[in-house]
Each structure stands twice: as structure tokens, then as C-alpha cells.
C-alpha positions as CSV (number, residue, x, y, z in Angstrom):
1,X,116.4,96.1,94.7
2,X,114.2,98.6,95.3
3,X,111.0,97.0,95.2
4,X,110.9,93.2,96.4
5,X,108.1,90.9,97.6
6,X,107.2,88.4,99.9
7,X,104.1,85.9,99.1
8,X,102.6,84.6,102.4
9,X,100.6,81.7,100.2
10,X,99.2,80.1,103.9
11,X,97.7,84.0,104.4
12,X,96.6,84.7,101.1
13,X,99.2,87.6,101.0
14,X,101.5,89.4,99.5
15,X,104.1,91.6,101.3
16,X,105.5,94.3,99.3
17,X,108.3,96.5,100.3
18,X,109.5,99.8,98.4
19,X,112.9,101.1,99.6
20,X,115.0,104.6,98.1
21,X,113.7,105.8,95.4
22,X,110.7,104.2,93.3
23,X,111.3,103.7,89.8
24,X,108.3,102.7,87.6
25,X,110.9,99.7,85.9
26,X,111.5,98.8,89.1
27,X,107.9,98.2,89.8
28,X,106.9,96.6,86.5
29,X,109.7,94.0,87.1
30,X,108.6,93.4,90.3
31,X,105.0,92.9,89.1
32,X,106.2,90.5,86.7
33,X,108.2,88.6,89.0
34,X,104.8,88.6,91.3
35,X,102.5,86.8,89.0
36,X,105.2,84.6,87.0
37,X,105.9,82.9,90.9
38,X,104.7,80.0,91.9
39,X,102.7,80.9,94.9
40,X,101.0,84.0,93.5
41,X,97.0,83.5,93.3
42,X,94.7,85.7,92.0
43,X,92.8,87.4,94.8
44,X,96.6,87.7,97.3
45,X,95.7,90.3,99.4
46,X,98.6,93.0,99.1
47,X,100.4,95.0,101.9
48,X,102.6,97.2,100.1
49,X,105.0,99.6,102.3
50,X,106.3,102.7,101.0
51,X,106.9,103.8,104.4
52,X,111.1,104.1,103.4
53,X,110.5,105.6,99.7
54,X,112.9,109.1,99.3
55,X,110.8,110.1,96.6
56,X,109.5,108.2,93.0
57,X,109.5,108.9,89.4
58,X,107.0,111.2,88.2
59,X,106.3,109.9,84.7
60,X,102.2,110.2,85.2
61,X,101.2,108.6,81.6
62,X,103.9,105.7,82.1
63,X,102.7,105.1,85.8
64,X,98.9,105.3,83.9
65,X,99.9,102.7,81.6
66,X,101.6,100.2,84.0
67,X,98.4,100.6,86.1
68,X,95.8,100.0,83.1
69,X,97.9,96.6,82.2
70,X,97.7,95.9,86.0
71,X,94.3,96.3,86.5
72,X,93.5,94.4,83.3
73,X,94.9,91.8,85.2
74,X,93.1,92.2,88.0
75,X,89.9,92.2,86.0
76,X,90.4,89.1,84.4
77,X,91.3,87.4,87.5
78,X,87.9,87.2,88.7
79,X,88.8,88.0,92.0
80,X,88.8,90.7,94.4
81,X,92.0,91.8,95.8
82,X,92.1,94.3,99.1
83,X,95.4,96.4,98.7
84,X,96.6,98.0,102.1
85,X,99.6,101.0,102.0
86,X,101.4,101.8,104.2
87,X,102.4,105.6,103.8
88,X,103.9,106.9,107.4
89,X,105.8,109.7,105.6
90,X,104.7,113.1,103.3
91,X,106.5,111.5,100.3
92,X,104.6,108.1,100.6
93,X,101.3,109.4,101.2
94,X,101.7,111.3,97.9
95,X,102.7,107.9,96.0
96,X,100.1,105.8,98.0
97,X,97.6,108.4,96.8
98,X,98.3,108.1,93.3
99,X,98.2,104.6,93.4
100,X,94.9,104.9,95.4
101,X,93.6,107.4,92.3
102,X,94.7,105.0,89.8
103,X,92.3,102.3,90.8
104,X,89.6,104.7,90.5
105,X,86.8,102.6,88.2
106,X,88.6,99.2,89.2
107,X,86.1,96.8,91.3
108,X,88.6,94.1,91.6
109,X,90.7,96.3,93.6
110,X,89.7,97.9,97.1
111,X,92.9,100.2,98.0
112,X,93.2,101.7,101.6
113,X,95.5,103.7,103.1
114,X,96.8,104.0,106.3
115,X,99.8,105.5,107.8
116,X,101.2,102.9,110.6
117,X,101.9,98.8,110.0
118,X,100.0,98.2,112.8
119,X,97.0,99.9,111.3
120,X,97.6,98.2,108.1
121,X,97.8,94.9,109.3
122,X,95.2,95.2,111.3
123,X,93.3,96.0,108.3
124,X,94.6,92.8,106.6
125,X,92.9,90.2,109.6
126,X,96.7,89.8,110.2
127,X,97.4,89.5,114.7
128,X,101.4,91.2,113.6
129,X,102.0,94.6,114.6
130,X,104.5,95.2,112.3
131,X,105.7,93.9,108.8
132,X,109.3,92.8,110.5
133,X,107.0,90.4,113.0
134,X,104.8,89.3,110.0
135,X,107.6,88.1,107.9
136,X,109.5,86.3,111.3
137,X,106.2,84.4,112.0
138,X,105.9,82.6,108.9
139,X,108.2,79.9,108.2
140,X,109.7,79.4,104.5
141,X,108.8,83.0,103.4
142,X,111.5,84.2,100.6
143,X,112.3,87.3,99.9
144,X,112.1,88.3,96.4
């Protein structure tokens, strides 16, 4: 699957991983799937890595519309969520961006950038250096 979680419930976070190309079906599903699990909470903070994206489909007024029902969400959760990409390549600093742009206007998101795991993790409070030494150091994590 192209897009596929892992909830961290002990860390209050949620590891999302992109991988080829980026569909937006592929992201709504995986949305869905986020908040119908049992271990999603409102307020998760998010590392989503789109460091091994090849490139993502370019349907702006669908992407705007999965976004509005997504920060709708957000809104009504009550809580704020901090959303950390990482984008180490051209093509994923172009998504993270427009993902960035899209929460524009939405207080329960903060969305950062930054271009190394390391960086983002460090921005999450999290002692890893990189997402593959995140996931090994936390036992019962499944991949999704």
C-alpha cells in the first residue's frame, strides 16, 4: 500500500509513511483507516514521511476537498495536533508544501517541515534519529 500508518498510542503519535506514487484514494483510505482504529486519539501528533514519494496526483480541487473534510475533523476534535514532514527530496518538498498550504486558516493543525528524520523527530520530543529506530523501539507497534 502506498500510504500506511503506525499509531505509537504510549507517544501520542502517529507514524505515517508514503511510498511510490501518492494517490489521493490512497490517502483518504488511509485516513479513514487512521481514525476508525482503536488507538487513534484526537490530538496524535503526526510524522508523516514522503521522503520515498516518485511523484503524487495532481488533482488540486480533490486534494482541497479531502483536506477541508480533514480539517473539519480536526476542528471538531478540540485538540491541537503538530504535524511534522518529512520531505528530503524535490518531489516531497513540493507535496509537503501543499499539504503545509492547505492548513492555511486551520488552528488545530501546526504543520512543519523539515527535510531529515532526525530533524523531524527531534521536532516531535522523540530521542530516535530515524523513523526505522522509532518504530524498533516500541514494542507491539503494527503496521497498517
Amino acid at each position: 500500500m502506498p500510504v500506511s500508518f503506525n499509531i505509537l498510542a504510549e507517544r501520542g503519535l502517529v507514524v505515517v509513511r508514503y511510498d511510490g506514487f501518492a494517490a489521493i484514494s490512497d490517502t483518504l483510505g488511509a485516513s479513514k483507516a487512521y481514525v476508525a482504529h482503536p488507538d487513534y486519539a484526537p490530538g496524535q501528533k503526526q510524522l508523516v514521511d514522503l521522503s520515498s514519494i516518485t511523484g503524487y496526483e495532481k488533482d488540486y480541487a480533490r486534494f482541497m476537498m479531502m483536506q477541508a473534510a480533514k480539517a473539519g475533523r480536526f476542528a471538531q476534535s478540540g485538540a491541537q495536533t503538530l504535524v511534522v514532514y518529512v520531505a528530503a527530496t524535490p518531489i516531497a518538498q513540493e507535496m509537503a508544501t501543499l499539504f503545509v498550504k492547505s492548513w492555511d486558516d486551520v488552528h488545530a493543525v501546526v504543520p512543519l517541515i523539515q527535510y531529515s528524520q532526525a530533524d523531524a523527530l527531534a521536532m516531535l520530543g522523540e530521542p530516535e534519529t530515524s523513523i526505522r529506530d522509532l518504530l524498533r523501539s516500541v514494542d507491539g507497534s503494527a503496521l497498517h
